[in-house]
Backbone as a chain_set.jsonl record, in Angstrom:
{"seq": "XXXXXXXXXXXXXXXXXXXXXXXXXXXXXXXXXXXXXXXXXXXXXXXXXXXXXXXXXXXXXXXXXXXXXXXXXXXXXXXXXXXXXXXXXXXXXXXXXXXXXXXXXXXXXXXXXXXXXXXXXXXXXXXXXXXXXXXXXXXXXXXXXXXXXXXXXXXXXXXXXXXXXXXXXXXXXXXXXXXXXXXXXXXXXXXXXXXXXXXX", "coords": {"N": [[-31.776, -38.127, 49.83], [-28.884, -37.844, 49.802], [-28.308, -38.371, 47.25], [-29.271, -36.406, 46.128], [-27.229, -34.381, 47.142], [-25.01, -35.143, 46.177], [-25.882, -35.229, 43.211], [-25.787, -32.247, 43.494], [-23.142, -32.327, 44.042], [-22.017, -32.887, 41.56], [-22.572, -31.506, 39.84], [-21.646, -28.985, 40.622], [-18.953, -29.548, 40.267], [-18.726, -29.894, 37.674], [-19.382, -27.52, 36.624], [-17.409, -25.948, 37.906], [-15.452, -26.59, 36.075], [-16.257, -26.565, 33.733], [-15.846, -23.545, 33.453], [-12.995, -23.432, 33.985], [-11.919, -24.951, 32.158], [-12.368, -23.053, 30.169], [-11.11, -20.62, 30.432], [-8.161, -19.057, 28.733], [-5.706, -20.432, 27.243], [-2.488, -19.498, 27.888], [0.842, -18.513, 26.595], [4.218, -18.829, 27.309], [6.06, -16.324, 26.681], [8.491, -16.378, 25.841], [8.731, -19.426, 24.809], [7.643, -19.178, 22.519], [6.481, -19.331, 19.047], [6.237, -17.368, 17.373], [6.017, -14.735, 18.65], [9.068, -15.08, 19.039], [9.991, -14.804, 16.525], [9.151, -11.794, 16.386], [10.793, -10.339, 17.951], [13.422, -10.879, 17.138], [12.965, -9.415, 14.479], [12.973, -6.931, 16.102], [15.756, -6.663, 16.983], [16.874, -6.922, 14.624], [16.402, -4.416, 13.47], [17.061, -2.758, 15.263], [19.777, -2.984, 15.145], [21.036, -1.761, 13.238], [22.539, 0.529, 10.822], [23.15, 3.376, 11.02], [23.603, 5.264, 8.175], [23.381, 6.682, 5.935], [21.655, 8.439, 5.415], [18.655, 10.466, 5.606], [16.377, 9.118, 3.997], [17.47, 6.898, 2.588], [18.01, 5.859, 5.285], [15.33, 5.352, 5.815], [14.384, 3.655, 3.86], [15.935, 0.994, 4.739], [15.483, 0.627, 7.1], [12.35, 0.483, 7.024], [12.234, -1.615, 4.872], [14.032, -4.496, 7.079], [12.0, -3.896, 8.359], [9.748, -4.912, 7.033], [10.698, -7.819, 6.227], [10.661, -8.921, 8.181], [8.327, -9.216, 9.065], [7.738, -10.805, 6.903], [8.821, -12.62, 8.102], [7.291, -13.76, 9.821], [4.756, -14.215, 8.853], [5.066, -16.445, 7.06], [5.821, -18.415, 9.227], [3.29, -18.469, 9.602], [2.254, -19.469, 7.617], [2.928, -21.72, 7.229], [2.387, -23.406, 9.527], [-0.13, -22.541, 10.664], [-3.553, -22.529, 10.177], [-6.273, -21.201, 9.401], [-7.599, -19.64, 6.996], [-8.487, -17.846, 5.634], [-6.996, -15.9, 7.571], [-4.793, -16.138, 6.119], [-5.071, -15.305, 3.627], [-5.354, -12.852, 4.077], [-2.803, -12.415, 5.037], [-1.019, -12.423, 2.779], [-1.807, -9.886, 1.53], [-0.987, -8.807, 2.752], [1.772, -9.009, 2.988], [2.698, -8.731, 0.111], [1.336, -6.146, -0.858], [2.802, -4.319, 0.76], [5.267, -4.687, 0.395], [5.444, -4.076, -2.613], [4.99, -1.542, -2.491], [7.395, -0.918, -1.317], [8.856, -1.354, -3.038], [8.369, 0.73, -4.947], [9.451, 2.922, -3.489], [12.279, 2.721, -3.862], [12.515, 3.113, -6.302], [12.361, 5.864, -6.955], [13.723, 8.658, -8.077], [14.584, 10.248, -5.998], [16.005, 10.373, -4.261], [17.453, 11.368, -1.906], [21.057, 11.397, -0.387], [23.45, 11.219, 2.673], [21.98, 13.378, 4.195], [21.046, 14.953, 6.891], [20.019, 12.613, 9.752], [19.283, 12.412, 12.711], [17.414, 13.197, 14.402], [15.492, 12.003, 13.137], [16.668, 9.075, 13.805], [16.413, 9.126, 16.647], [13.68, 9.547, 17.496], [12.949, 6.235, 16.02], [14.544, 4.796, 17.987], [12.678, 5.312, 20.1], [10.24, 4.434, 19.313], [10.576, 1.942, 18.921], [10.961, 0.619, 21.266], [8.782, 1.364, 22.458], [7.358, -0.394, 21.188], [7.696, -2.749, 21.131], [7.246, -2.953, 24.057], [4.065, -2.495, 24.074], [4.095, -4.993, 23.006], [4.894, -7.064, 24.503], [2.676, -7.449, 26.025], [0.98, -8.74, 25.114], [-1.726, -10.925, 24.719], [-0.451, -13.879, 24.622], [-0.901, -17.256, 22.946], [0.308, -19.809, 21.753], [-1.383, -20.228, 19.735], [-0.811, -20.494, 16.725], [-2.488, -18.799, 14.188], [-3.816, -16.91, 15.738], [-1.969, -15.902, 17.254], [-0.347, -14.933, 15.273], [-1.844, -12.739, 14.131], [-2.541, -11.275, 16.446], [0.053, -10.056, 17.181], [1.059, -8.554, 14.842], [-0.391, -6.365, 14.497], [0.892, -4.458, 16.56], [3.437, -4.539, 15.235], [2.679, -3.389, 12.848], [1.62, -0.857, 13.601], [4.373, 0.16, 14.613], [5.359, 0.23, 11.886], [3.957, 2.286, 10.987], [4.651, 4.507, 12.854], [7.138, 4.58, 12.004], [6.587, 5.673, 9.611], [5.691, 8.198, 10.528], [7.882, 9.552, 11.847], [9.631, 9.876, 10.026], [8.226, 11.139, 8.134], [8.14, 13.899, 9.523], [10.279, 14.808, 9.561], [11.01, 15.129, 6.827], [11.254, 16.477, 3.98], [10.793, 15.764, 0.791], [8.901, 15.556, -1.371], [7.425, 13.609, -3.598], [8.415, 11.215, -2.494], [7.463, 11.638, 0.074], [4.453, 11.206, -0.794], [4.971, 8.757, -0.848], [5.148, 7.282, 1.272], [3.077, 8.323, 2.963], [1.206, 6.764, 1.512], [1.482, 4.025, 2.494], [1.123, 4.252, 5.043], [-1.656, 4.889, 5.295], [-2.537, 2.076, 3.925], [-1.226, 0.563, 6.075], [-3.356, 1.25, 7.823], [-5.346, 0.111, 7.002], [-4.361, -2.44, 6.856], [-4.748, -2.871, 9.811], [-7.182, -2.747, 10.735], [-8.408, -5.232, 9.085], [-7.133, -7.126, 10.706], [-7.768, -6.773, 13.395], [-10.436, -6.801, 13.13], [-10.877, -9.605, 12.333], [-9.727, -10.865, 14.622], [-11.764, -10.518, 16.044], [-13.48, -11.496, 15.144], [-12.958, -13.836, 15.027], [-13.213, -14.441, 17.923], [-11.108, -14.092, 19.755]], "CA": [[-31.044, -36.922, 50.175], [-27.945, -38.046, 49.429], [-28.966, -38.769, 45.953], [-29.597, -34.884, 45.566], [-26.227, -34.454, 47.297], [-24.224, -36.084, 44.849], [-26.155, -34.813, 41.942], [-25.631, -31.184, 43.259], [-21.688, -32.028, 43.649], [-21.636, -33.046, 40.298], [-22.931, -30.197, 38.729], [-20.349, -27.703, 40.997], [-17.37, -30.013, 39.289], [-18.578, -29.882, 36.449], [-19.391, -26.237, 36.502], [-16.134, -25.581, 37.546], [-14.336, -27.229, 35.462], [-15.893, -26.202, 32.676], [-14.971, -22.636, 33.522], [-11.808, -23.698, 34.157], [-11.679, -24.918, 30.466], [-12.78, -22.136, 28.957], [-9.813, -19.83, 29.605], [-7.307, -19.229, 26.664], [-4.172, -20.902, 27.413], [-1.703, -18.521, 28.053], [2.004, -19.288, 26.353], [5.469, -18.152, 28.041], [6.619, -15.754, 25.264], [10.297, -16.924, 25.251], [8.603, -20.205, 24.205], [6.24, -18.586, 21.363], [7.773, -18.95, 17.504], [6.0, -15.948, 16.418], [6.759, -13.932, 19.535], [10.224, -15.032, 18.891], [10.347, -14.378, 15.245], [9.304, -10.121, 16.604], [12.299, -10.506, 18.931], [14.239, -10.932, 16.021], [12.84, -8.206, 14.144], [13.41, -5.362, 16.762], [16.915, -6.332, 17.207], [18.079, -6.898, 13.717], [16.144, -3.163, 12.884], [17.931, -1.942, 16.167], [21.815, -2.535, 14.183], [20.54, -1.143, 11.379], [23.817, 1.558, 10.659], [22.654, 4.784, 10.253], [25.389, 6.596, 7.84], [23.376, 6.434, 4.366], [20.77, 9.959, 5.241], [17.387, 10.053, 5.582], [15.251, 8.555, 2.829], [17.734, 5.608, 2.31], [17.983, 4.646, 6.465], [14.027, 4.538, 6.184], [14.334, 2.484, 3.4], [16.556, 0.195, 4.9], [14.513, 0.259, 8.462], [11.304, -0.563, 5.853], [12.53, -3.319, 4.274], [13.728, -4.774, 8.237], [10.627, -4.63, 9.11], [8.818, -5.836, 5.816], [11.001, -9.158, 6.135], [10.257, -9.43, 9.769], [6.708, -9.663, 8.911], [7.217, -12.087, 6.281], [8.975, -14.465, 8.323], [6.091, -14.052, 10.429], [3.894, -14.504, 7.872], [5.875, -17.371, 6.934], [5.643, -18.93, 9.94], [1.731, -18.941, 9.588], [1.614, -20.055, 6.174], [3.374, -23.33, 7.303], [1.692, -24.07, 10.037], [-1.809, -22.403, 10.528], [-5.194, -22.93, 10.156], [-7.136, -20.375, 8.93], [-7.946, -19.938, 5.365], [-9.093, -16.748, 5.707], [-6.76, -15.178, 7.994], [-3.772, -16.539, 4.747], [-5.164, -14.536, 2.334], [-5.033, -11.489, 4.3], [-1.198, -12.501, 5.52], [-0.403, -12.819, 1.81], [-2.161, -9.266, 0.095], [-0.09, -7.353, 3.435], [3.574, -9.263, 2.572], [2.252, -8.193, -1.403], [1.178, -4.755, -0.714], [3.789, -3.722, 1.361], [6.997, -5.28, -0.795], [5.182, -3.142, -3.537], [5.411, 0.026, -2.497], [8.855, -0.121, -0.927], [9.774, -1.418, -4.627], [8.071, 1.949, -5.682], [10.427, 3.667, -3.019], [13.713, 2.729, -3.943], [12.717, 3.234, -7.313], [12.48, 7.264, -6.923], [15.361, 9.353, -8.278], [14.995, 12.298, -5.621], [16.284, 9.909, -2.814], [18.54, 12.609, -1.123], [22.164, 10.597, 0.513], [23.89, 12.145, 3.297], [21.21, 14.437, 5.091], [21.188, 14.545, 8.033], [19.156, 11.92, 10.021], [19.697, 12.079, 14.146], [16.174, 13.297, 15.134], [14.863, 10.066, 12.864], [17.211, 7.529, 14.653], [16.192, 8.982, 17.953], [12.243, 8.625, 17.355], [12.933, 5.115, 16.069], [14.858, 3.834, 18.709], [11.536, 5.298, 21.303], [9.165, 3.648, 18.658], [11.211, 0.591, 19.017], [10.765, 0.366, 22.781], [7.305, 1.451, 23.052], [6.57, -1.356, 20.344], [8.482, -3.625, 22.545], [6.571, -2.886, 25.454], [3.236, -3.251, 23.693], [4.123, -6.556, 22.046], [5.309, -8.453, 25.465], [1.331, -7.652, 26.958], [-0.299, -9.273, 24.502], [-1.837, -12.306, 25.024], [0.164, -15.094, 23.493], [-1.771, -18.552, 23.04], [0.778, -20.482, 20.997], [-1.775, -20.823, 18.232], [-0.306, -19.388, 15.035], [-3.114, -18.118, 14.14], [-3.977, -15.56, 16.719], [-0.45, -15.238, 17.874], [-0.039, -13.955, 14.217], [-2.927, -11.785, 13.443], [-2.169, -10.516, 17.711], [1.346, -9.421, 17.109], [0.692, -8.018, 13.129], [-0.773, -5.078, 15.045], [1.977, -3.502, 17.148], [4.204, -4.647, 13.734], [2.028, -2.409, 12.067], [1.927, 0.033, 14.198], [5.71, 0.294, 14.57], [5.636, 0.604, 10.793], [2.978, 3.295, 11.003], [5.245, 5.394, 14.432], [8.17, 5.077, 12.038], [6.581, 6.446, 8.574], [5.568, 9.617, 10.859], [9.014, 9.978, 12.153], [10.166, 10.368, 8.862], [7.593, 12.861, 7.797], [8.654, 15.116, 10.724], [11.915, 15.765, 8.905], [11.464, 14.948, 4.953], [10.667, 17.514, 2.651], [10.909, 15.334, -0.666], [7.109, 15.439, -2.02], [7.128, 12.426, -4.102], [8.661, 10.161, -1.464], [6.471, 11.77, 0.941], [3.465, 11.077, -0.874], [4.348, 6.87, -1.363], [5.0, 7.389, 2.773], [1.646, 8.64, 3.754], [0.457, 5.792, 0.78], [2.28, 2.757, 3.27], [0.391, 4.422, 6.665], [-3.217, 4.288, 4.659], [-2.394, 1.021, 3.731], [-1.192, -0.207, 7.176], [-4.113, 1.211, 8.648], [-6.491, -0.72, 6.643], [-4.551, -3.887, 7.986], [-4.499, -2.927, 11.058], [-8.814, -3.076, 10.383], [-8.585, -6.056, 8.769], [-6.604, -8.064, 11.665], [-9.131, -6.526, 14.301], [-11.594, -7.903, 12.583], [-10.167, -11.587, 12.466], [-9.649, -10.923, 16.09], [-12.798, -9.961, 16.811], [-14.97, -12.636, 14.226], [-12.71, -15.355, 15.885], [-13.502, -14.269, 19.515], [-9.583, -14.254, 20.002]], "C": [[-29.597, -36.998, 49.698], [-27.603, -38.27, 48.344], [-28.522, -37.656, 45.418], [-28.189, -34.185, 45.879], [-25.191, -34.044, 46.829], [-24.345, -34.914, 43.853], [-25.307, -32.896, 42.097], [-23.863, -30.779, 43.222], [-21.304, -32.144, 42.46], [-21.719, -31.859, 39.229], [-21.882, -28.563, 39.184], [-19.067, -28.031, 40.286], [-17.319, -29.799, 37.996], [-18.814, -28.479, 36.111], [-18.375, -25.396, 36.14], [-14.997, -25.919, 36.849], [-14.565, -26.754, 33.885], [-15.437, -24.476, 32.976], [-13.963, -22.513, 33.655], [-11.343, -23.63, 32.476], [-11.587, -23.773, 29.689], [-11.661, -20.965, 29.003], [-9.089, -19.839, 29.392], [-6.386, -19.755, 28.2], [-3.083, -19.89, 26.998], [-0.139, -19.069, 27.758], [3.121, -18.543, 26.73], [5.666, -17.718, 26.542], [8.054, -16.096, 25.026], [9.777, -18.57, 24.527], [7.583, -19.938, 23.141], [6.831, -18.282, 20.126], [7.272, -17.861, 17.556], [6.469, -14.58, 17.178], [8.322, -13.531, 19.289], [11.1, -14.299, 17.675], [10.331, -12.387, 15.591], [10.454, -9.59, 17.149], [13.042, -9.972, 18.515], [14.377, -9.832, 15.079], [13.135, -7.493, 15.264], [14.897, -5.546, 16.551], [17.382, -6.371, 15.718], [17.476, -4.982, 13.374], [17.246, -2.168, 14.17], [18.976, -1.874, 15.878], [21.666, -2.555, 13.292], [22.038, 0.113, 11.59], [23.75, 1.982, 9.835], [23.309, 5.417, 9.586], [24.724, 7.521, 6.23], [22.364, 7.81, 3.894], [19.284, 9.107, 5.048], [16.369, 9.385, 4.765], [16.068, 7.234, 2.762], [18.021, 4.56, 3.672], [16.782, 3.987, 6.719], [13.793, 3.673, 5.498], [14.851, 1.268, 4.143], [15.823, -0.223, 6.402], [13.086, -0.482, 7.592], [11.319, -1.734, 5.483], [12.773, -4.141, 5.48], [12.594, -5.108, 8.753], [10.029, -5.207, 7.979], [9.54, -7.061, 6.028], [10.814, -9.456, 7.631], [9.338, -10.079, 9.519], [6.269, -10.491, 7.863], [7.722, -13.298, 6.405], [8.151, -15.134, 9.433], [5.272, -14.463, 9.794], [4.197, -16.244, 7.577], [6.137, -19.05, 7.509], [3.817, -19.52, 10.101], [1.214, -19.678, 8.854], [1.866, -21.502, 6.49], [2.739, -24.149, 8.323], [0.305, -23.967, 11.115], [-2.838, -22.746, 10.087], [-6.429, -22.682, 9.065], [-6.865, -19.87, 7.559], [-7.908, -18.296, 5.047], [-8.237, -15.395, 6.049], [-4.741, -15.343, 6.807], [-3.761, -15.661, 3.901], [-5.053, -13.306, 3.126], [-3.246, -11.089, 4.491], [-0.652, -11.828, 3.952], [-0.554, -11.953, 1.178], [-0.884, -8.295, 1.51], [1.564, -7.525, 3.054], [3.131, -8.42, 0.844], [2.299, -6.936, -1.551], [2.738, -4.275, -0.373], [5.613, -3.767, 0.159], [6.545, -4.469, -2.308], [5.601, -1.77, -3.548], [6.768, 0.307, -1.691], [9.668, 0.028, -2.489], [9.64, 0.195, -5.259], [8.964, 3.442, -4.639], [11.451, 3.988, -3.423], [14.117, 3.042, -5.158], [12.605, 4.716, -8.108], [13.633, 7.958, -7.12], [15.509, 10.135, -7.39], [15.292, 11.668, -4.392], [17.868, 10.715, -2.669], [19.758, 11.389, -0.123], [22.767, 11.669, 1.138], [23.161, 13.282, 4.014], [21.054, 13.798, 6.26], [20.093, 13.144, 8.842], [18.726, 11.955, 11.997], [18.478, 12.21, 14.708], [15.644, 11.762, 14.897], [15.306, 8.99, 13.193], [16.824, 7.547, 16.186], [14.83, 8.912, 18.064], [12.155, 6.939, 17.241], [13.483, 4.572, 17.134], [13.141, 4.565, 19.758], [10.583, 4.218, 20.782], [9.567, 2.264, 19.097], [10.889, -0.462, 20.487], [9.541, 0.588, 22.823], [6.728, 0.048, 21.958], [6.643, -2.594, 21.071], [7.487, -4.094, 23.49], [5.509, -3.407, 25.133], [3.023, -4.796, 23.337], [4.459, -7.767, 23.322], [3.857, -8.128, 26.483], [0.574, -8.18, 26.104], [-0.471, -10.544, 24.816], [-1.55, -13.245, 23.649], [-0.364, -16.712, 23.586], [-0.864, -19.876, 22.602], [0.127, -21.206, 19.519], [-1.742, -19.8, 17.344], [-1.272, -18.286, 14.649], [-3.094, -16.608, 14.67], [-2.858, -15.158, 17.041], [-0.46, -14.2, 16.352], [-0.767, -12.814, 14.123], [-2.631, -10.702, 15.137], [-1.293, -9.548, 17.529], [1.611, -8.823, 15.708], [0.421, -6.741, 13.89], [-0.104, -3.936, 15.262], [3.02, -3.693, 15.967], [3.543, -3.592, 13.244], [1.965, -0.972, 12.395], [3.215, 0.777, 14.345], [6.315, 1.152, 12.888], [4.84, 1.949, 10.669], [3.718, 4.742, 11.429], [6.25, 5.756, 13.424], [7.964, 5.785, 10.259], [6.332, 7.844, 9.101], [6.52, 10.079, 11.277], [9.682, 10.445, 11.073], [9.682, 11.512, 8.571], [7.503, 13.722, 8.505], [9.423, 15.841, 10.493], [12.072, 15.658, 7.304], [10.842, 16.115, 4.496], [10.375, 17.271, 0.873], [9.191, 14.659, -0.767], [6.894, 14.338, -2.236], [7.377, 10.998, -2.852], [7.772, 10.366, -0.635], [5.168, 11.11, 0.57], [3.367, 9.525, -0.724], [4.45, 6.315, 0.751], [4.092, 7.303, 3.599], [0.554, 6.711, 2.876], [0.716, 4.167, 1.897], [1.41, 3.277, 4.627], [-1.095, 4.313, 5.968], [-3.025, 2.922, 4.875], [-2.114, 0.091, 5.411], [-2.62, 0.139, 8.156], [-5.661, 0.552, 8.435], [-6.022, -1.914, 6.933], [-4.537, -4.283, 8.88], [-6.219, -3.493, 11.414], [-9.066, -4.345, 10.458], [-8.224, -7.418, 9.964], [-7.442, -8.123, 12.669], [-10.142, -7.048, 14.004], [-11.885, -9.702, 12.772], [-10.767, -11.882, 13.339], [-11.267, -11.416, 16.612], [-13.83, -11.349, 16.205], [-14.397, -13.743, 15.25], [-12.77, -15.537, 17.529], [-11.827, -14.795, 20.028], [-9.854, -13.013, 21.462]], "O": [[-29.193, -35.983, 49.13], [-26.387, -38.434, 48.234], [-27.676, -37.596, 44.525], [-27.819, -33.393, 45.012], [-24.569, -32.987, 46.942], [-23.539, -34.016, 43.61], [-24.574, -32.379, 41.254], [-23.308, -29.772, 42.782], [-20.268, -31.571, 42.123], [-21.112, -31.518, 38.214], [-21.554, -27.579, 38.521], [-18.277, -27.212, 39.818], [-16.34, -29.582, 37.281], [-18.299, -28.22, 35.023], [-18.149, -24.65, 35.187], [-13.831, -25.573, 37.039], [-13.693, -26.583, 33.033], [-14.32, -24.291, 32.493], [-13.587, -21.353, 33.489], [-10.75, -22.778, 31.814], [-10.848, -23.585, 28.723], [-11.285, -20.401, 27.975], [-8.602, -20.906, 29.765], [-6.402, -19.573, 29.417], [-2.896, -19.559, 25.827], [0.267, -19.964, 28.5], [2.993, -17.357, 26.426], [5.519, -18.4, 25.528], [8.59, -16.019, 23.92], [10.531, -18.938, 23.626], [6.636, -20.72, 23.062], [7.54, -17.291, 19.948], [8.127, -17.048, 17.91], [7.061, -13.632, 16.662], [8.823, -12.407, 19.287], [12.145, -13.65, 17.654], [11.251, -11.687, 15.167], [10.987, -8.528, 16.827], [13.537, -8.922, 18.924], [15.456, -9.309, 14.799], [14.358, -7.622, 15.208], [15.437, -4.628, 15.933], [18.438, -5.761, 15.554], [18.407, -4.273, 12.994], [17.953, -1.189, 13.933], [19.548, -0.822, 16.167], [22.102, -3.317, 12.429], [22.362, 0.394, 12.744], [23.946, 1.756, 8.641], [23.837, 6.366, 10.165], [25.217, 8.477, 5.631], [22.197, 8.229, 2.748], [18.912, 7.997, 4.667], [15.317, 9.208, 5.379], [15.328, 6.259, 2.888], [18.188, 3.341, 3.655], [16.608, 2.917, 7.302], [13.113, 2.745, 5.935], [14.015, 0.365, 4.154], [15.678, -1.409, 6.698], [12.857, -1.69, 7.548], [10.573, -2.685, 5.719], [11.823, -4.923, 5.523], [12.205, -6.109, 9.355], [9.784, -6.392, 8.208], [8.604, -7.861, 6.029], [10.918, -10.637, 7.963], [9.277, -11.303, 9.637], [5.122, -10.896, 7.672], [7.597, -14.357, 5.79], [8.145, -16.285, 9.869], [4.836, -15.487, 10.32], [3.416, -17.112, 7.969], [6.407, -20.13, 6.982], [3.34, -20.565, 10.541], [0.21, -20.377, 8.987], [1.123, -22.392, 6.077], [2.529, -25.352, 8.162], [-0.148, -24.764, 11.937], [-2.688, -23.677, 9.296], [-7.129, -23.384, 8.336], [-5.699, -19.758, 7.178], [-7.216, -17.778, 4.17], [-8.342, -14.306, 5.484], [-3.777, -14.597, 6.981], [-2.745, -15.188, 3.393], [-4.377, -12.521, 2.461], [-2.63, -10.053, 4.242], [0.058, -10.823, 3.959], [0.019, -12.053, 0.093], [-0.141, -7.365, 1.197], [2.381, -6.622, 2.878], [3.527, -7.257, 0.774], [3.16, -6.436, -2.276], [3.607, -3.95, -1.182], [6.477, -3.104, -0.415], [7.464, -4.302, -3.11], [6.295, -1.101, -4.314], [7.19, 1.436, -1.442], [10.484, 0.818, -2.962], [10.534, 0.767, -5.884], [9.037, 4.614, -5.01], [11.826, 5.158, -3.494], [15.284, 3.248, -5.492], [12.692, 4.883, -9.325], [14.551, 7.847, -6.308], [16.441, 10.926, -7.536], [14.922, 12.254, -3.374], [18.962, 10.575, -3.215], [19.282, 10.642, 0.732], [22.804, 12.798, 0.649], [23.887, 14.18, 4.441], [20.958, 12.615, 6.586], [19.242, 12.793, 8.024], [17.698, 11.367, 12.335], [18.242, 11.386, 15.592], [15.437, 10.818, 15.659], [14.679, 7.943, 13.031], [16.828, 6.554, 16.913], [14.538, 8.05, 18.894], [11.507, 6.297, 18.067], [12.839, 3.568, 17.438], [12.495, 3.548, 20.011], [10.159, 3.299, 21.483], [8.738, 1.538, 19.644], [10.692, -1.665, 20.66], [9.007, -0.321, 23.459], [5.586, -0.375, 22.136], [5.716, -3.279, 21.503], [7.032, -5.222, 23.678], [5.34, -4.571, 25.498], [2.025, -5.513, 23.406], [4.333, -8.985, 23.189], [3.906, -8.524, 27.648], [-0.638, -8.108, 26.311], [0.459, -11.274, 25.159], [-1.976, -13.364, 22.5], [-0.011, -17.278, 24.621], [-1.231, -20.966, 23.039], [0.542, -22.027, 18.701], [-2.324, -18.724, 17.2], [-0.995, -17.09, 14.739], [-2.592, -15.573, 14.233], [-2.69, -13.942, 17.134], [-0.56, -12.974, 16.372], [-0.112, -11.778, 14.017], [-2.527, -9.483, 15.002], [-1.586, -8.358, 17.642], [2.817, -8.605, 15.59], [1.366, -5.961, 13.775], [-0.194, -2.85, 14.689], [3.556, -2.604, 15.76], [4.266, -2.6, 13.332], [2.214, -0.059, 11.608], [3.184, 2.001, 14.212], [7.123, 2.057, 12.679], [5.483, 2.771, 10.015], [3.595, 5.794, 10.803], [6.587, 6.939, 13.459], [8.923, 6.303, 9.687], [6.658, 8.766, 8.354], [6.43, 11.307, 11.269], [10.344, 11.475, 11.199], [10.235, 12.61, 8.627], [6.662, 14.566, 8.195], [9.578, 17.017, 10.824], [13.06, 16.029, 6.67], [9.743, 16.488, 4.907], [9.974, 18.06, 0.018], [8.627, 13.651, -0.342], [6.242, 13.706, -1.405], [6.595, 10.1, -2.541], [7.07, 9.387, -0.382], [4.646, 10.436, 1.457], [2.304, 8.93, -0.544], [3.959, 5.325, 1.293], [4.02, 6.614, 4.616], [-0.264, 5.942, 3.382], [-0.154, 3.3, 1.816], [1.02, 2.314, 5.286], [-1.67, 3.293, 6.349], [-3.319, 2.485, 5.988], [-2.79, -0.882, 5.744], [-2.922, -0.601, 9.093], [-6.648, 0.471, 9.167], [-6.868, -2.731, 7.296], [-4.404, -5.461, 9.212], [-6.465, -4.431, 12.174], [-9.693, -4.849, 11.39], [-8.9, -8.442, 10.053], [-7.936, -9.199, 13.007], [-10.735, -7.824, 14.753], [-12.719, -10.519, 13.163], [-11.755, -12.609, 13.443], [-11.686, -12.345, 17.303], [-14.697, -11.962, 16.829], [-15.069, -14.379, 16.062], [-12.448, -16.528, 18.184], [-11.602, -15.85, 20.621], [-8.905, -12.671, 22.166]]}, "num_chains": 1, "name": "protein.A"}
């Protein structure tokens, strides 16, 4: 009897313990590089100084966030894992740094128009990205932290190409605008995916 006892305490410890194991490790986000590295991005895009008119503050918010996300990126390349989830890091820094090049390189960029509606969307975007980005679950492994927080990045970039097209009227720019929200919303796909294959 005591035999059976035993055996059946052993199998409750070990039961619980492995359920214990099994869930994620949860990382304080003030101690989380990649967390930290988004941080970084909001605030340097938040003293961004608006004076230069609409088409050249979104450039300059664009690019902000495109180097955010490649010192996130950055951060993965050096000391991640995944093979898989590299090559996707590496076509979105690619893509993206493409078509701002094909931004700046438009003659019909208008200086001096007005901008005040588009600084007051971005700063909401800014905060609601915010908000999203401190519920996610942060693990401290590069990986997932990266491909996690790529999302609401993306998103952010997504909130603030439609803020623009609320108030632009310049066609051509418009059109490489809508071309950067396609594009983010196929890596927004692609990250979900990750997520989802790697049971993150």
């Amino acid at each position: 009897m005591k035999k059976i006892f035993f055996l059946l305490i052993s199998a409750f410890v070990f039961t619980s313990c492995t359920k214990e194991d099994s869930k994620p490790y949860l990382q304080s986000h003030d101690e989380d590089e990649m967390m930290s590295s988004l941080h970084e991005l909001i605030e340097n895009v938040d003293t961004i100084s608006f004076s230069k008119g609409l088409e050249l503050d979104f450039i300059d918010v664009m690019q902000a966030l495109h180097h955010g996300g490649l010192d996130m990126a950055n951060i993965m390349f050096h000391d991640g894992k995944d093979t898989a989830l590299m090559h996707i890091a590496e076509g979105i820094t690619l893509n993206l740094h493409a078509l701002l090049y094909d931004l700046t390189a438009l003659d019909s960029v208008t200086v001096h128009n007005d901008d005040t509606k588009f600084q007051a969307e971005l700063k909401e975007n800014l905060e609601q990205m915010s908000k999203v980005a401190d519920i996610q679950l942060i693990t401290g492994d590069l990986d997932n932290d990266y491909a996690t927080l790529m999302i609401p990045h993306h998103q952010l970039i997504i909130a603030t190409c439609n803020s623009y097209l609320n108030y632009s009227t310049d066609s051509s720019f418009r059109n490489k605008v809508q071309e950067i929200i396609d594009l983010e919303n196929t890596e927004i796909f692609e990250l979900t995916n990750w997520l989802i294959s790697n049971k993150r």
